[in-house]
C-alpha angles and dihedrals in degrees: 000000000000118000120186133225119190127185101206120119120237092250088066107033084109097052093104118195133189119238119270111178136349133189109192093177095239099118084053124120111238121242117250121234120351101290124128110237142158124277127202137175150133115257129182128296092039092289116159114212130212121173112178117190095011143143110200097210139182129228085280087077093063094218105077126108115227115336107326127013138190105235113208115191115211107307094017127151154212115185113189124210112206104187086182108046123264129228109188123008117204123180130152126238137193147166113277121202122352113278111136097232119117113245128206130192113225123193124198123183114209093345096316127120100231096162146359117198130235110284109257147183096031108165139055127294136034115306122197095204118135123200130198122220123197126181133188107222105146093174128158121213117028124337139205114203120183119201103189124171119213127202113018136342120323128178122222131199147149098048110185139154148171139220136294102263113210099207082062099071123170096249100044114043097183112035103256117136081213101116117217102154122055096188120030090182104075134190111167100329142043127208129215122218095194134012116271146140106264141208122180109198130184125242080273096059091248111151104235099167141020128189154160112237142180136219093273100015129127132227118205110229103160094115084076129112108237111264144085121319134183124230108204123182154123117267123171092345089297114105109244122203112175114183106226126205107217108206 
């Protein structure tokens, strides 16, 4: 059964971007024995690989995904290097083994926590169930993306990604020159450029703050855990959505 979780808000579900690279593991070479061990390699588009406590396994291990699978133990990792820029990173996930302990997926950029996945395959015995991860990047320059699973062995597979789109700056999600957030870097605060009814959403679309603001005002978000959010308002009749970094 695959199931899919996707982190794009729901302001920039319709942005639609063409495949740029993919790693599916399968000209991989196989780890020998069932130590845990590091991986390294150089895959298309200029993209540098790390796997830290990591089998790479065939289908005779039972917990790959399709061919062959990267096997993280229980604070693996894969870190990503993108030398071009990336835009939106895709890669499938799944229980490995049968332990009962729930396992999450957890994703940082440049050194940054953006996202952490549902927890899954809680419960004993082995589960089939694929699931399907999506997120939003669009940087330019080079990129470092960790992939670091939390809790007990997960597999990972179908790794692909496309290109940093610039229309998609950090500042204006959805291509409108209509200005609601003066600084998209945030610390504690962030500050309005113009009045509006707001919204901020995490990369899930979950709605985590609403407010009220003015043109030079200021909204205290320092109850937020560091990652991307989403600013979503009116201004000026048009409909507004700003991605924020929160530091």
């Amino acid at each position: 059964m695959k199931k899919f979780y996707s982190l794009f808000a729901a302001v920039v579900l319709a942005v639609m971007v063409s495949a740029q690279g993919s790693e599916n593991l399968d000209s991989r070479p196989t780890t020998a024995g069932t130590s845990y061990t590091t991986v390294n390699f150089t895959g298309e588009d200029a993209t540098s690989w790390a796997f830290a406590t990591t089998r790479i396994v065939d289908t005779s291990a039972n917990y790959n995904i399709s061919g062959t699978s990267a096997l993280l133990n229980s604070n693996g990792t894969a870190t990503i290097t993108f030398a071009n820029g990336l835009g939106t990173l895709n890669f499938q996930y799944r229980k490995a083994f049968t332990g009962g302990a729930a396992r999450t997926v957890q994703v940082s950029v440049d050194g940054v926590i953006v996202n952490t996945s549902p927890a899954f395959g809680s419960g004993s015995g082995a589960q089939a169930d694929v699931y399907d991860y999506s997120l939003l990047i669009n940087k330019s320059g080079s990129v470092v993306v960790e992939v670091k699973v939390l809790g007990a062995q997960t597999t990972l597979d179908n790794f692909s990604w496309t290109a940093y789109d610039s229309t998609l700056a950090v500042g204006d999600v959805n291509a409108t020159k209509a200005n609601l957030v003066k600084n998209t870097v945030v610390a504690n605060t962030i500050l309005f450029a113009a009045k509006a009814d707001v919204q901020i959403l995490s990369m899930n679309g979950q709605v985590v703050k609403t407010a009220s603001v003015d043109e030079n005002t200021a909204m205290d978000v320092s109850s937020l855990a560091k990652g991307i959010y989403i600013v979503a308002g009116t201004v000026n009749g048009k409909a507004v959505s700003q991605k924020i970094i929160k530091k």
